[in-house]
N, C-alpha and C positions, 0 to 999 in steps of 0.2 A: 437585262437592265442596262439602261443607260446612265449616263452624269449624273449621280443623285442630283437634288436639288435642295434638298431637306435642309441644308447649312445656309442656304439663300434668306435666313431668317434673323431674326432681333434674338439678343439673348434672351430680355426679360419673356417673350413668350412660351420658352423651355420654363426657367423659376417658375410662372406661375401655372401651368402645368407641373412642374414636380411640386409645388405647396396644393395642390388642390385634387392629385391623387393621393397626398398625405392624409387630408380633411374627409375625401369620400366625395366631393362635388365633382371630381373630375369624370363624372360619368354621366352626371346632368344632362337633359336633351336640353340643344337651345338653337337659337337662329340668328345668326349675325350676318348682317348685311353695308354693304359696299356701295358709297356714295358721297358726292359732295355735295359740301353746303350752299356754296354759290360756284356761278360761273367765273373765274380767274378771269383777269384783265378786260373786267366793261365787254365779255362776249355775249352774244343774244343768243348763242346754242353752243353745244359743244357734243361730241361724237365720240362713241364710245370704240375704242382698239384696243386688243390686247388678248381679246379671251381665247382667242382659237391658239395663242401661242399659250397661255396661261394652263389652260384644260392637256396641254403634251406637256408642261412642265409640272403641272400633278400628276400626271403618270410616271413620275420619276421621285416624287417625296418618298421615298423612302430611305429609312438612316441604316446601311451598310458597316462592313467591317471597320474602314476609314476613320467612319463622322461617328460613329460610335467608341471610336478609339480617343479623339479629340475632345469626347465632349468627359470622357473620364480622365483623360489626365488633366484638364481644366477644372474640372470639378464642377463642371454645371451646373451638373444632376445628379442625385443621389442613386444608388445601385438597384432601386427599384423602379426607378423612373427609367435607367437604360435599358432595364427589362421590358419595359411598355413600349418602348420606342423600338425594340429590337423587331417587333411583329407592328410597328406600325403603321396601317392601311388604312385613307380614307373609306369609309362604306356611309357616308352620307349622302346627300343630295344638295345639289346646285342650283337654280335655275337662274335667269338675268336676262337682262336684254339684248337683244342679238347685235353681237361685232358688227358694225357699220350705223347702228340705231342712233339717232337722235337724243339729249339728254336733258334734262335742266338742273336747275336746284332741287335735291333732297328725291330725285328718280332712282329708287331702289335697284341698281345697275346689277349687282349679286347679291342676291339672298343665301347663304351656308349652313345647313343643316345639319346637326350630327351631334353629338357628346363635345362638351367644353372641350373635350382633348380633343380630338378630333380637327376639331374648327377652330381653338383657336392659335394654334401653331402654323395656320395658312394667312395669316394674316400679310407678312412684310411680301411672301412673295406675290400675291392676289393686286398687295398695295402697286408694287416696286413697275411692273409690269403696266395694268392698266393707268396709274397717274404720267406714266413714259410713254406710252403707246397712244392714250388720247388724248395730250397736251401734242402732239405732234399733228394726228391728225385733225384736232377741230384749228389751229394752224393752217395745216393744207386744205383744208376744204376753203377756208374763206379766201383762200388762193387761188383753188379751183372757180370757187365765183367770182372772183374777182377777174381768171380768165376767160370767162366764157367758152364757147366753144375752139381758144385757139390751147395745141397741146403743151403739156407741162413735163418735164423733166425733173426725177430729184438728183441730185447731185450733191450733197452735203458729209460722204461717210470721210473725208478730213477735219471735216467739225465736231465730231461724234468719238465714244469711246464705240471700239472695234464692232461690241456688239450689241452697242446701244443705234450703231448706223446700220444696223442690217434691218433691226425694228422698226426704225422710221422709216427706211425703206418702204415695208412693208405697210405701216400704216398708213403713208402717204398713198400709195398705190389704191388702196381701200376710199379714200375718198376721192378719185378723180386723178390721180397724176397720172400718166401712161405711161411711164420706163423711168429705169434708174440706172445709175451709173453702175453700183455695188452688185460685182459678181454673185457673192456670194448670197445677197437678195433673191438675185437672180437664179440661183439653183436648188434653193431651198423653198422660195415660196412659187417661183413658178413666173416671177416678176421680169416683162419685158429687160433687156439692158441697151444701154447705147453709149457711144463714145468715141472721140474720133483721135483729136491731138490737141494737144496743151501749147503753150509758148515756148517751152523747153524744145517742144520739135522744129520749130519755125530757126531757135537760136541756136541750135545744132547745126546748122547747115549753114553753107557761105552767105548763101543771100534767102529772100523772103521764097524769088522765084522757084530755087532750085527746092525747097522745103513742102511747096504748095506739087510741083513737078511730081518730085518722090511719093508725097502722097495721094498722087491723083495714079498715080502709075498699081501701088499697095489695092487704090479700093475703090477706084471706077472716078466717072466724073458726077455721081449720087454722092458724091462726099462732102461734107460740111469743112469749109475751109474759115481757119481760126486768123480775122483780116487787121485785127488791130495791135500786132507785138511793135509796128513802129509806126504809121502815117494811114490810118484807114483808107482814105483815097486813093491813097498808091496801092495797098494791100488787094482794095474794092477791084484796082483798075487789072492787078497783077492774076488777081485772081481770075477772071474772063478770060484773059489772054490766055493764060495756060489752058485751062479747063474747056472755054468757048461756051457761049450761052446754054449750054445746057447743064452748068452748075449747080448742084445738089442744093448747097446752101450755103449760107456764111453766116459766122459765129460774131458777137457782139461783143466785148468783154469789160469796157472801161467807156468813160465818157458821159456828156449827159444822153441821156438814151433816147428821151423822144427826139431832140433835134436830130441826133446821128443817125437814128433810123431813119428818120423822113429825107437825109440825104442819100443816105447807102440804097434806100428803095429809089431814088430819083436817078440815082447814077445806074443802079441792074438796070435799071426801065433804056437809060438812055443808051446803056452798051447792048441793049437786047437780051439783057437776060431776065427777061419778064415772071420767067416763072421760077427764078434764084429764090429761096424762100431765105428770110433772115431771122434770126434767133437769137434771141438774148444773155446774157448770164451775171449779170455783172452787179451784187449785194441786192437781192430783189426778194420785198416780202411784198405781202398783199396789197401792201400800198403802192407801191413801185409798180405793179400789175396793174394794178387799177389808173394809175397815171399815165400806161403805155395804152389803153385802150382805143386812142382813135389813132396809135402809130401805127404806121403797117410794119408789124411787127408777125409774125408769123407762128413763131414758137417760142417758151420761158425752160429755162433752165436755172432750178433753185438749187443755192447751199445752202449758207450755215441757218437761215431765219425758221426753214423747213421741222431742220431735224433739233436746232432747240426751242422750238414749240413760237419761234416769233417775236420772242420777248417773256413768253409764259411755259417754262421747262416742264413745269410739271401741272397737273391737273388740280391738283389742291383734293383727292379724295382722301377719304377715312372709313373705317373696319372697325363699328360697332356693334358690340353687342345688344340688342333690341326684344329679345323675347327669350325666357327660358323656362326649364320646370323648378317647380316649387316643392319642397319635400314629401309633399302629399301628392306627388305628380300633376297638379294642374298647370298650367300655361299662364306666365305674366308677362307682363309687357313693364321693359327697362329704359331708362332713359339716363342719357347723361344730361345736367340742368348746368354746368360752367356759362357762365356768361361770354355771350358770341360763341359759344363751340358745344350747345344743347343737342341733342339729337332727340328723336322723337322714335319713342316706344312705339312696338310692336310691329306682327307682320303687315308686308307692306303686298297690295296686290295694285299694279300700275299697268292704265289705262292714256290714250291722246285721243283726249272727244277733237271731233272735226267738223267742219262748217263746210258740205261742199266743197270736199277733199282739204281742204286747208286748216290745221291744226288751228284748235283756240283757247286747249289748253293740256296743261299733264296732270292727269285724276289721278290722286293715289287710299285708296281703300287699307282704312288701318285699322286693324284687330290684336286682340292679346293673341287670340290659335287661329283657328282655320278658314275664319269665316269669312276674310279677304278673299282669299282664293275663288269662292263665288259669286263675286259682283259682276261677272263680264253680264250676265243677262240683262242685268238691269240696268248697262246702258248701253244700248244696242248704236248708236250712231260712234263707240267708244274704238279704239284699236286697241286691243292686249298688246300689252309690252315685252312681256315675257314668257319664255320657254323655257325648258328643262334642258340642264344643258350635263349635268351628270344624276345620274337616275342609282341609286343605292351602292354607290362609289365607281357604278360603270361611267364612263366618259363616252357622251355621244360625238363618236369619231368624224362626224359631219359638218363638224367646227374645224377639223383640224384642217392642214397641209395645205399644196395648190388649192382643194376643191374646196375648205373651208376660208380660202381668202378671195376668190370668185364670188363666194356665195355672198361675202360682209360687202362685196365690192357691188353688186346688184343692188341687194338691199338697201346699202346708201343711196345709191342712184332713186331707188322710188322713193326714200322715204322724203328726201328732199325736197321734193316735189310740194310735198305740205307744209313747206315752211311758209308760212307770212312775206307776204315782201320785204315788211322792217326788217323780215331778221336777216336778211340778206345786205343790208348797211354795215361796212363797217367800225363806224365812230363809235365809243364807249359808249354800254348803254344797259338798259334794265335787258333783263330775258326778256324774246320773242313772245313767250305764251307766259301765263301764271301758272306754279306748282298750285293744287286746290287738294285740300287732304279732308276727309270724309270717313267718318265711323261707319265700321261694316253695319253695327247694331242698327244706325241710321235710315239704311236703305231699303 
């Protein structure tokens, strides 16, 4: 066993867990499921990250000698509750839409089956995880679009807590970025890295020349040389000289960027280093990306805008409970009614009907029990949205590690494909497609 995880949680979901195996409810079947209400900050999609690191951090809920010691001298739980928890093992079921998938308003992203206990003490970490994971990458993706095909770099883990930057990492890479700065990104998900030298190396040395020298000597003349710690011009001109047209690249750091690129490309062109590629870095969200699009700009290197989500840190979802049994065992469908923070009863089965490949809207099929689950026939031009993603508290290991952040990183790539043009605008705006919700009885 590894790091528990099990203390990653809210107190109040122990309390009501220990009041509801006092009552006899806490063995209830029920189904709570994971979603937001709208899309945060005027976006027309947003992208789901988080689950393949989520599914390895449920194979570690479990409350050991430790967090079982903690939560008795706190007094959490009563001594019969520490006995339920001392054996306690998800053996429910999962399923959601796959890491890398496309989202809108009210897209039943995780559906959680099992016993109130069960499911509902997964809640903070299911939250904590995906509202972090995919406020970064629906971020990076409209940065990726907003690149086109020139490559992107993240670069933000000085922005980030330790290991809130190895996440973005990770989910940036899943929608399009190609390498990151952060090692430990890099050995853990399998994520390209890169990196050359900072202005501390250029100020460490007598002069600009002898700093560009050392470094060219270190790691070929393929190396990206950082040209603006004092006079870009000079840096532009010093940097040739030493290295000679066949210069890897040069880094951008400060300034206004389109004009400065369009001279730093006019001056490589004119000392002959034509094919010097230049690269940017300097406070760049989507917008900034998108204004550099006719510079000859070559490659973007993001920090802080990347890893805290661009202005929008967290995703804005929520972990309601929406269907349970009723003393007689049959299946009802629950809702919470709060003004502006209702959610909508029952199970959800989630479809994207499409128009010659292009999304035009997100069908979600609702029932008290089962009967969502069998709409996919009856609309055949539809895309299922969801798989099983832990099957009677097994975890499908498919999700996880390098090969389940490959797989989120593909998937995005097709599914984008079906977005609309609008939603590829970045200005505040309604969602891309409409949520259309539809009674199973109906169909």
């Amino acid at each position: 066993m590894g790091d528990s995880t099990a203390l990653l949680t809210d107190r109040y979901e122990l309390t009501m867990l220990d009041a509801a195996l006092r009552d006899g409810t806490a063995h209830r079947r029920c189904v709570f499921e994971l979603f937001g209400r709208r899309l945060p900050g005027g976006r027309r999609f947003g992208v789901v990250a988080g689950t393949g690191r989520l599914l390895s951090l449920l194979r570690e809920f479990r409350f050991g000698d430790d967090e079982l010691r903690f939560l008795r001298d706190e007094r959490v739980v009563d001594p019969a509750t520490l006995a339920f928890l001392e054996g306690y093992r998800f053996t429910g079921s999962v399923s959601g839409y796959r890491e890398g998938e496309l989202y809108f308003p009210g897209s039943p992203l995780l559906t959680i089956e099992g016993t109130f206990a069960e499911a509902v003490v997964l809640e903070t970490l299911a939250l904590s995880v995906l509202n972090h994971d995919s406020a970064v990458a629906t971020a990076a993706a409209r940065m990726s679009v907003a690149a086109g095909d020139r490559p992107l770099a993240e670069m933000g883990s000085r922005r980030a807590g330790e290991s809130s930057a190895v996440a973005a990492a990770r989910a940036a890479y899943i929608v399009g970025f190609g390498a990151t700065s952060n090692l430990e990104a890099g050995r853990r998900w399998g994520i390209p890295t890169m990196g050359t030298a900072a202005h501390a190396w250029t100020l460490l040395h007598d002069t600009e020349e002898d700093a560009f020298r050392a470094q060219i000597a270190a790691h070929g003349v393929g190396t990206t040389l950082l040209v603006d710690t004092y006079d870009i011009r000079t840096g532009v001109e010093t940097a040739i000289r030493v290295a000679g047209t066949g210069l890897g690249g040069v880094r951008i750091d400060s300034g206004d960027l389109p004009t400065v690129a369009a001279q730093v490309r006019e001056q490589l062109d004119g000392l002959g280093a034509t094919g010097t590629r230049i690269t940017v870095t300097s406070d760049l969200d989507e917008y900034a990306i998108a204004a550099l699009a006719a510079s000859p700009v070559d490659a973007y290197g993001v920090g802080t805008s990347v890893v805290t989500g661009s202005g929008t840190p967290t995703a804005g979802m929520v972990y309601k409970l929406v269907a349970r049994q009723d003393s007689a065992g049959g299946w009802v469908g629950v809702a919470k009614a709060s003004a502006d923070k209702g959610s909508k009863g029952g199970r959800k089965a989630a479809f994207r009907t499409l128009d010659a490949g292009t999304a035009t809207s997100e069908l979600i099929v609702v029932s008290d029990g089962f009967e969502a689950l069998g709409a996919a026939s009856s609309h055949p031009d539809a895309r299922p949205l969801q798989v099983p993603l832990v099957i009677d508290g097994e975890v499908d290991a498919a999700h996880e590690g390098h090969a389940g952040v490959e797989a989120a990183r593909a998937h995005h790539s097709r599914v984008r494909e079906e977005l609309p043009v609008r939603a590829l605008a970045l200005s505040r705006s309604d969602p891309a497609i409409p949520t259309v919700y539809v009674d199973a009885e109906d169909r």
